[in-house]
TIVEX-264611 format. One line per 4 residues: number of its first residue (from 1); their letters; for each residue x, y, z of C-alpha. Coordinates in steps of 0.1 Angstrom, whole numbers, plus 5000, padded with zeros to 4 digits. Example, Ala and Ser with C-alpha at 12.3 -4.5 7.8 and 13.67 -1.06 7.14 Angstrom:
// TIVEX-264611
1> as> 5123 4955 5078 ~ 5137 4989 5071 $
This chain:
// TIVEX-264611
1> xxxx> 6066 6418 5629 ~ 6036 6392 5621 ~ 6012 6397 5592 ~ 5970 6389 5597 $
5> xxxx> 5965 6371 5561 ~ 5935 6391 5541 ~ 5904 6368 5549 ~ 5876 6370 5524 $
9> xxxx> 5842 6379 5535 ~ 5810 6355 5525 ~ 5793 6362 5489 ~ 5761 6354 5486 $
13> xxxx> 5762 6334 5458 ~ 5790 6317 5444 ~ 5791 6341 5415 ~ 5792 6370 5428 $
17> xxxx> 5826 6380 5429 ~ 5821 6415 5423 ~ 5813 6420 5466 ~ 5835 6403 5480 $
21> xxxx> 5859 6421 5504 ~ 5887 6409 5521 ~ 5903 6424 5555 ~ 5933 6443 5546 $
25> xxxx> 5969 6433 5556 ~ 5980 6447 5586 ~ 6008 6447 5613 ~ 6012 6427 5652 $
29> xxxx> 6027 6463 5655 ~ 5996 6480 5641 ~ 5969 6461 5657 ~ 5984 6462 5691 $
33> xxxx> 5995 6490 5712 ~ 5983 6523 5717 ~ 6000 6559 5707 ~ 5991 6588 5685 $
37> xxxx> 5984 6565 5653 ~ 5958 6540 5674 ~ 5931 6559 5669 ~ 5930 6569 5635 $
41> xxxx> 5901 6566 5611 ~ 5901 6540 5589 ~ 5917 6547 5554 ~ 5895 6554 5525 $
45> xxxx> 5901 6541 5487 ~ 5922 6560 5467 ~ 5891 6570 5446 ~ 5865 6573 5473 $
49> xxxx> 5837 6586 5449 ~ 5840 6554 5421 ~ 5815 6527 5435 ~ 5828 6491 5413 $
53> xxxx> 5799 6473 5398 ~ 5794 6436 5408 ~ 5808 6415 5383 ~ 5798 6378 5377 $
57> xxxx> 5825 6349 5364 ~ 5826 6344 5330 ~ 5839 6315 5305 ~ 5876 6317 5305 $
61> xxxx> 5902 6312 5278 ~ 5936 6301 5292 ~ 5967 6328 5287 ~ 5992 6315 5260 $
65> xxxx> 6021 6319 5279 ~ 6027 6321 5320 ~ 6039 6359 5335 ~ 6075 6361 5349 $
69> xxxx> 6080 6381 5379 ~ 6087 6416 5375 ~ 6126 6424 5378 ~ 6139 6459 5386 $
73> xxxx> 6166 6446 5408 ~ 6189 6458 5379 ~ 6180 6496 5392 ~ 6196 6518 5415 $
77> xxxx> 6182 6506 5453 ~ 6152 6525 5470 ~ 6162 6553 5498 ~ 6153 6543 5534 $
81> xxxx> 6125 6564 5551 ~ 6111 6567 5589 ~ 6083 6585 5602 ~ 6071 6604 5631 $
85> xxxx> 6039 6614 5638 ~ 6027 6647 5660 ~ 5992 6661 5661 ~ 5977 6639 5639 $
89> xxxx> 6000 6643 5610 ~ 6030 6623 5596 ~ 6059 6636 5590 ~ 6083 6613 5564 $
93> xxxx> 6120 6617 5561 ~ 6137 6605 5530 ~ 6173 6596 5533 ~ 6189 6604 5500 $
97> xxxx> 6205 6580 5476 ~ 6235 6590 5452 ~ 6225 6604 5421 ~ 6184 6607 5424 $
101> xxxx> 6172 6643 5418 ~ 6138 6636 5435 ~ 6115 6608 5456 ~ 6078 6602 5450 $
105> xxxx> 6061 6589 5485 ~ 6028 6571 5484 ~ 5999 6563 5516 ~ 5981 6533 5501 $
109> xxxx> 5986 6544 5466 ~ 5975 6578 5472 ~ 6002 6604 5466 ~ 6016 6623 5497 $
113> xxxx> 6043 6644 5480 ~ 6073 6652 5458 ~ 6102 6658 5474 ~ 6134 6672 5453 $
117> xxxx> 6166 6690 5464 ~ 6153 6723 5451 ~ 6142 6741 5477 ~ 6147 6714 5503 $
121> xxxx> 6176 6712 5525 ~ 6185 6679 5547 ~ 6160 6664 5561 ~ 6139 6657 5530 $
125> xxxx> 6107 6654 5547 ~ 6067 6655 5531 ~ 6039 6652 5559 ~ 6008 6635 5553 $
129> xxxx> 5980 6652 5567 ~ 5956 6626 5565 ~ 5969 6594 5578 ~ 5947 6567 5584 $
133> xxxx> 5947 6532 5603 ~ 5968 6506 5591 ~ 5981 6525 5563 ~ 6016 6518 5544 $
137> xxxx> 6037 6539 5525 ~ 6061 6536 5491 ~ 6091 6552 5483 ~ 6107 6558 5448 $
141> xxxx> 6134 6579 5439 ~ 6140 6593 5405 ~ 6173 6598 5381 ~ 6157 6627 5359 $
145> xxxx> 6130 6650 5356 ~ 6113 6630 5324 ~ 6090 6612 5348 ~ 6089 6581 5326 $
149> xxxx> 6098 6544 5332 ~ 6136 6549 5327 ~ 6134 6581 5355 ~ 6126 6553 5383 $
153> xxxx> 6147 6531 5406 ~ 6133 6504 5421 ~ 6100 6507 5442 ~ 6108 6501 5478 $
157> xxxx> 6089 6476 5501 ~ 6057 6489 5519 ~ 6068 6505 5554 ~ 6038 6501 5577 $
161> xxxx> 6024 6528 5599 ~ 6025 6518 5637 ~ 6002 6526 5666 ~ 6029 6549 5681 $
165> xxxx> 6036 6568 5649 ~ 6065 6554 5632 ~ 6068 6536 5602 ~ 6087 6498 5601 $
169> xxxx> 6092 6482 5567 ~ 6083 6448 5553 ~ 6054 6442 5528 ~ 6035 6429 5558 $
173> xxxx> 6060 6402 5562 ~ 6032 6376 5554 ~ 6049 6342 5550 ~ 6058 6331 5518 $
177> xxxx> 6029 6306 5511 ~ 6001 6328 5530 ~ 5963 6319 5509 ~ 5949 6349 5497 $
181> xxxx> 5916 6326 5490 ~ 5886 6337 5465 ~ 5902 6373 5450 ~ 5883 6386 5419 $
185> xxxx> 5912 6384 5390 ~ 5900 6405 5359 ~ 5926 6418 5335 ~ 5935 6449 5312 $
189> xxxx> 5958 6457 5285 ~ 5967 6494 5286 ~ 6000 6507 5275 ~ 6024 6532 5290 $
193> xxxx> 6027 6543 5330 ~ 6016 6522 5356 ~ 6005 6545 5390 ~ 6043 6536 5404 $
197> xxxx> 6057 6549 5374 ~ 6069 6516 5354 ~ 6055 6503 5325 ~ 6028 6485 5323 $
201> xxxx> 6037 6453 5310 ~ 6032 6413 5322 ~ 6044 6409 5356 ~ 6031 6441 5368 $
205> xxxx> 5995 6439 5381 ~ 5968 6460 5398 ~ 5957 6458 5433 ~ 5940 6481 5457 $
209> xxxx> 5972 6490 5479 ~ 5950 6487 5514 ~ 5950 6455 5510 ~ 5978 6436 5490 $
213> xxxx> 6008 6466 5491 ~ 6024 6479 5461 ~ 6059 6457 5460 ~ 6045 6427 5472 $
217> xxxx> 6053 6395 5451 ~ 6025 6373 5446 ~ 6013 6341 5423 ~ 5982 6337 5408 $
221> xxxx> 5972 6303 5390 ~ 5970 6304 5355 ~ 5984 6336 5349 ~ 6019 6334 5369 $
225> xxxx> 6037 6359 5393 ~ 6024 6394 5398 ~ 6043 6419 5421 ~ 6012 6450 5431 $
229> xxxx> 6028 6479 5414 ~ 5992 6496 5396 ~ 5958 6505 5406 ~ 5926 6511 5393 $
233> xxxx> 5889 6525 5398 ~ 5875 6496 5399 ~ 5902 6474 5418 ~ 5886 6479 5453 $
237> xxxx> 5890 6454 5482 ~ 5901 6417 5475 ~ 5907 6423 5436 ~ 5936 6416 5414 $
241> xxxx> 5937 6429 5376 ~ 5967 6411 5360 ~ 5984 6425 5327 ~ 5972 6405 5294 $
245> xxxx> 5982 6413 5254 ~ 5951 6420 5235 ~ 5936 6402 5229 ~ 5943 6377 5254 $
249> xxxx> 5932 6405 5284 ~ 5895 6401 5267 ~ 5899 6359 5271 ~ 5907 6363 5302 $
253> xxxx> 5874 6379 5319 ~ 5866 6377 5354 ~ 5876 6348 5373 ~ 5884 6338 5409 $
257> xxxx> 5917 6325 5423 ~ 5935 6314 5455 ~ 5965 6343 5449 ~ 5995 6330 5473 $
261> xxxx> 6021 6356 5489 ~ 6056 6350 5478 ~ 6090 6361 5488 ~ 6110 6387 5459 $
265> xxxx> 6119 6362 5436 ~ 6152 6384 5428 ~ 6158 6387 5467 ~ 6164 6424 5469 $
269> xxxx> 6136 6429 5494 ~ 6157 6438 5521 ~ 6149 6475 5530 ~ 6179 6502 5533 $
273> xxxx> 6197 6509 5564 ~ 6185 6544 5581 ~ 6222 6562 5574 ~ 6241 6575 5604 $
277> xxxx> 6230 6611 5614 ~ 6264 6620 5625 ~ 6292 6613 5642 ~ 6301 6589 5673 $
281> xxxx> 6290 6606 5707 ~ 6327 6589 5720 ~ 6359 6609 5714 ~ 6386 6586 5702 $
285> xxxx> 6422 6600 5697 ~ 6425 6622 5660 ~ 6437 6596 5637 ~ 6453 6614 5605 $
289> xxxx> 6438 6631 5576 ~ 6441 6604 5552 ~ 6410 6621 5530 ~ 6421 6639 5504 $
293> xxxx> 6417 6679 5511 ~ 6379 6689 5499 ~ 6378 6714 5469 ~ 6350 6736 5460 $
297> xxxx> 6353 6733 5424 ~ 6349 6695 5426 ~ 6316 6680 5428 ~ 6309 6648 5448 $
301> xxxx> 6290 6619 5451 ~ 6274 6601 5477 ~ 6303 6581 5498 ~ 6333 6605 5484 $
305> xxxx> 6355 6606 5516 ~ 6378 6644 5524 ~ 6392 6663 5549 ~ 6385 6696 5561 $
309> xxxx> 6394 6718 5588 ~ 6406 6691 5610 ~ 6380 6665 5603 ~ 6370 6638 5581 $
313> xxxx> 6339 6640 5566 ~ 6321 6619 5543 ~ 6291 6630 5516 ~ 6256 6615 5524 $
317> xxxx> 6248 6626 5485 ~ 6260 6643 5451 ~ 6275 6678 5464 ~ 6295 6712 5454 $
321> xxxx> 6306 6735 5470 ~ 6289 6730 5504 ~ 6315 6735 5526 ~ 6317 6703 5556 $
325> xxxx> 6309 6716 5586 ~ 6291 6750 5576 ~ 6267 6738 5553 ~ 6229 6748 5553 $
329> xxxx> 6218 6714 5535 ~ 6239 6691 5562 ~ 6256 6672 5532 ~ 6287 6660 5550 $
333> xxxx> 6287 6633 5575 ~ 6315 6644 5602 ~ 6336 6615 5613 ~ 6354 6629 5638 $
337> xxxx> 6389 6646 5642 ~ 6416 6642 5623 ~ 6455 6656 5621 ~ 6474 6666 5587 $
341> xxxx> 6457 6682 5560 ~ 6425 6691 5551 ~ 6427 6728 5545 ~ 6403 6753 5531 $
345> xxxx> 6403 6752 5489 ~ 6391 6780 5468 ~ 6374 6776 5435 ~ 6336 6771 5441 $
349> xxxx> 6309 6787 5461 ~ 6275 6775 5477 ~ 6243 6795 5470 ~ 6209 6794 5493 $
353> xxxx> 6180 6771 5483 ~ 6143 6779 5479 ~ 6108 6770 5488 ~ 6100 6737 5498 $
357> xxxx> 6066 6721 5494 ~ 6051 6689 5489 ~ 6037 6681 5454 ~ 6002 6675 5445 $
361> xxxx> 5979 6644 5447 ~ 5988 6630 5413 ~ 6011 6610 5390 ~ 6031 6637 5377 $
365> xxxx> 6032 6670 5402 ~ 6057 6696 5399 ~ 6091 6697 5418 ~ 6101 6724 5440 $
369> xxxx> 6132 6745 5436 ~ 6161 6756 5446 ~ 6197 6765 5434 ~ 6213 6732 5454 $
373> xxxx> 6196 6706 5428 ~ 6225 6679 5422 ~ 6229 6674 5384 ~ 6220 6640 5369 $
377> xxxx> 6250 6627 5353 ~ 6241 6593 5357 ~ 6204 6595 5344 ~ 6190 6600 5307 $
381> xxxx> 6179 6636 5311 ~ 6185 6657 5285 ~ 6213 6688 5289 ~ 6217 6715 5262 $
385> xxxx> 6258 6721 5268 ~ 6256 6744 5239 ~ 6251 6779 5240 ~ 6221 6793 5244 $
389> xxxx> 6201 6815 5215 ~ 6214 6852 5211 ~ 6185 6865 5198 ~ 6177 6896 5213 $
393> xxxx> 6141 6909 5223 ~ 6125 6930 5250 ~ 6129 6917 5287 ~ 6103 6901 5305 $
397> xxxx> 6094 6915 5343 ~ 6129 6904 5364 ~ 6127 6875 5382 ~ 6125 6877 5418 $
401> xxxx> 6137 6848 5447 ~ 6107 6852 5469 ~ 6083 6848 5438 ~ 6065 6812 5429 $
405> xxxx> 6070 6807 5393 ~ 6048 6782 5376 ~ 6056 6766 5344 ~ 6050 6783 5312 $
409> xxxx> 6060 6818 5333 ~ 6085 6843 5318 ~ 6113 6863 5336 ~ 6145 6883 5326 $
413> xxxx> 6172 6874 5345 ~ 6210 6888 5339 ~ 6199 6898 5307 ~ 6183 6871 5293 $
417> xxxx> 6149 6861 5291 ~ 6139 6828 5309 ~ 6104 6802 5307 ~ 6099 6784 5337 $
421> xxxx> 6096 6745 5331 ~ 6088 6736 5366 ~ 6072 6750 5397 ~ 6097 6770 5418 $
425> xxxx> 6112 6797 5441 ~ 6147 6807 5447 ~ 6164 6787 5417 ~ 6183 6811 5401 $
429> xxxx> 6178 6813 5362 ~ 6212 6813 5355 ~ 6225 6785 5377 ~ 6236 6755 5369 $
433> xxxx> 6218 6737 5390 ~ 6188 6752 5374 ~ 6188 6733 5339 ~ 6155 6717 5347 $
437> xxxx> 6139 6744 5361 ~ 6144 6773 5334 ~ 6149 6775 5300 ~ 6171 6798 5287 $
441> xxxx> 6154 6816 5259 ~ 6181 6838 5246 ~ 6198 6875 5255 ~ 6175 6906 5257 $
């Protein structure tokens, strides 16, 4: 898949930086072809009322040291998505990763929705009901519920939107070396989240995603290597706002640079493989159960082989007590028949999930719920193991699956009272799968 490089249109003064506008990055597959996606309208800046000011150059003090590129190779790998689109809408699925609770999806920066276990069963899906020409989308999944820098893994590489409807990935596959040539570079120092999630530190810079992608590594002179993980009101068109200390941010100004594509510097770019939907269409002889015999009362992770009724299944994510082969949430992978073992164990038992709906435009929308969230032993959220308070008091109205409780809202439940502390329906107070969902406030 070939890249058109962003070309910069004519200013009319050599100054004037703060007009210039350079043709977004888009796909061979995008501009070609025809299909449901060909026709689309042209995609809109993530803050369509903000208008930027011009801005001219000004003097410029030199940075005192040069920006390394931005490593979160260190974090669990991005989940692999595809896309299909039908009547004018585009329907995302998100193949899980071990361990994540939840996955933020992005169109050109703009949030499309937030997609947890509770209340969604396999396929994870969002739809965007407003895609637009040569549009890209992000994944991200999340470890906890804390929605700070340490709840991310890493940000995955653009996947483009084709004519026919489905997505490909690659953060335009421009060639290492590709000229971005005149971008405005202006620079900020604010502290805490970046629109991905990260913090915003050196290395991480601001772009408008329609035209250089979030993930995409790039080197600016002067400053160093930036990889497009931020955004801002007034970074519109060909502009790049770097990350500068105070008061080094203030030295920098407004300046304009030749910004040059570059390949991950940590080579991690490669995008996931779309896991196997199920089994081989062939029949080869049963081999034997070598899995060992699946049990209720354990919980699994993603890649834990067993046997069951015959078969050998694998788990495509954290899991207990969905039973292979007669699961509602399509957990197991089945590969194929096998002889010797894997019989039926008692000990746990599967509950039904909830709503499902996509979150909000916005950094931080609230997660949908349902009784089949995977815990997050591997992630720094916080779990009370004590007991909860036995204060008694008078019961709140009893909580009821086919009700959408907010946060902040107050149920009884088995005796207890219970605060909601996310947006949900079906999660069962007392589950526990439902730590981050209610609070336990004690017996009434």
């Amino acid at each position: 898949m070939k890249m058109r490089a962003a070309l910069t249109a004519v200013c009319a003064t050599a100054l004037c930086v703060g007009a210039l506008v350079a043709a977004p990055l888009i796909s061979s597959a995008q501009a070609a072809g025809a299909g449901p996606a060909a026709n689309l309208p042209a995609c809109k800046f993530w803050a369509p009322d903000v208008t930027a000011p011009p801005r001219s150059v000004t003097p410029w003090v030199p940075p005192l040291q040069t920006a390394a590129a931005f490593n979160y190779s260190t974090r669990q790998a991005p989940p692999a998505i595809t896309g299909t689109m039908v009547n004018g809408q585009e329907t995302i699925t998100v193949y899980p990763v071990a361990n994540a609770v939840a996955y933020k999806v992005w169109r050109d920066g703009v949030t499309i929705g937030y997609i947890s276990y509770w209340g969604q069963t396999t396929p994870l899906t969002v739809t965007d009901t407003e895609p637009c020409a040569n549009s890209y989308y992000d994944v991200i999944a999340m470890y906890d519920t804390n929605n700070n820098d340490a709840s991310y893994g890493q940000l995955s590489v653009p996947y483009w939107l084709n004519s026919d409807g489905s997505i490909a990935p690659g953060n335009g596959n421009v060639a290492p070396g590709t000229a971005l040539n005149d971008f405005m570079v202006t620079s900020y120092d604010n502290t805490g989240p970046t629109a991905t999630g990260f913090n915003a530190q050196s290395g991480i810079c601001a772009t408008d995603p329609r035209y250089i992608p979030w993930g995409t590594y790039f080197s600016i002179p002067d400053y160093g290597t930036c990889v497009a993980g931020d955004l801002g009101t007034w970074i519109q068109g060909s502009i790049v706002d770097v990350w500068l200390p105070n008061p080094q941010a203030g030295n920098w100004g407004v300046q304009k640079r030749n910004i040059t594509i570059i390949a991950n510097p940590y080579g991690n770019s490669t995008p996931p493989t779309v896991p196997s939907t199920g089994s081989s269409s062939s029949s080869p002889a049963p081999g034997g159960c070598t899995a060992a015999a699946w049990n209720s009362s354990i919980a699994y992770t993603g890649g834990a082989a067993v046997s069951y009724n015959g078969h050998n299944w694998t788990a495509k994510w954290w899991t207990k007590g969905d039973t292979p082969g007669s699961n509602s949430s399509g957990v197991w992978t089945d590969n194929g028949a096998c002889t010797g073992g894997g019989s039926t164990s008692s000990g746990g038992s599967t509950s039904s999930g909830g709503s499902t709906s996509g979150g909000p435009t916005g950094s931080s929308p609230p997660a949908t719920t349902s009784s089949s969230a995977p815990p997050t032993t591997t992630s720094s959220a916080t779990v009370t193991s004590s007991a909860p308070p036995t204060t008694s008091g008078s019961c709140a109205a009893a909580w009821n699956a086919s009700t959408t409780y907010t946060t902040g809202q107050k149920v009884s439940y088995a005796g207890h009272n219970y605060t909601a502390t996310w947006t949900s329906a079906g999660a069962v107070p007392n589950a526990a799968s439902s730590w981050a969902v209610w609070k336990d406030n004690g017996a009434c």
